[in-house]
C-alpha positions in Angstrom: 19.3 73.1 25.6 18.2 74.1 22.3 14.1 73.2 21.8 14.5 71.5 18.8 16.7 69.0 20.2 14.7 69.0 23.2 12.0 67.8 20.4 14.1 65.2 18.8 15.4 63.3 22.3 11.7 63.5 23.4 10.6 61.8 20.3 13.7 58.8 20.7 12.8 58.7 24.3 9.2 57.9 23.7 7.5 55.8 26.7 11.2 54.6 27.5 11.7 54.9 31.3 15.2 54.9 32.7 15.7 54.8 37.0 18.6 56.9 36.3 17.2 60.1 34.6 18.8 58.9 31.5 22.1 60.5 32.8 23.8 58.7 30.4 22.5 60.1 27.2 23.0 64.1 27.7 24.0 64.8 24.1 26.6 66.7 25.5 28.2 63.4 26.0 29.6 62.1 22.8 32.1 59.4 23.7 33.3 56.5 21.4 36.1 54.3 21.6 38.2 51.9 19.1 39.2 49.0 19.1 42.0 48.7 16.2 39.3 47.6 14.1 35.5 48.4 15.5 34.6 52.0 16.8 32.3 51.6 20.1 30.2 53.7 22.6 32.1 53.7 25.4 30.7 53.9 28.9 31.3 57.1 31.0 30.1 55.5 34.5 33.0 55.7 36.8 31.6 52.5 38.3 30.6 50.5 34.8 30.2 47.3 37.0 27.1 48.7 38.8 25.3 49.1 35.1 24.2 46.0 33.7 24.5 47.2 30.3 28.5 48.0 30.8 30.1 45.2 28.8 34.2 44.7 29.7 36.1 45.5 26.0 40.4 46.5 25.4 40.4 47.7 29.2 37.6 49.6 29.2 33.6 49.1 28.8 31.7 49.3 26.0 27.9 50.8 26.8 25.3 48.3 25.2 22.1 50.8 26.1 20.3 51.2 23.1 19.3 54.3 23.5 22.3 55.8 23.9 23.8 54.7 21.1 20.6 55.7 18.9 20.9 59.5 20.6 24.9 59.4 19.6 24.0 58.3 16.2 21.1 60.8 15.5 22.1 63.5 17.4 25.9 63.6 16.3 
């Protein structure tokens, strides 16, 4: 991974702890979804039911974590 952006997830990640790694917010992973009229981070867990920030949306599950969506928005 490029150091600099090494530099800039370090400083959005802060003192945040995730139990997961923060597996979710590889900015490799740049997924967003529409719904006809709102575009939406969409979750990539194959089991969205087990994340409590995994909200039901259009058949699919929209990803409420915060950080994610700051990463996606910074980093993209």
């Amino acid at each position: 991974m490029d150091v600099e952006l090494r530099r800039k997830i370090d400083a959005i990640l802060g003192p945040m702890y995730c139990p997961r790694d923060y597996i979710c917010s590889e900015p490799t992973i740049e997924q967003y979804q529409t719904d006809g009229h709102v575009r939406f981070v969409a979750c990539i867990r194959s089991d969205p039911g087990s994340c409590t920030l995994a909200v039901p949306r259009d058949g699919g599950h929209e990803c409420r974590c915060v950080l994610r969506a700051t990463l996606l928005e910074k980093l993209h």
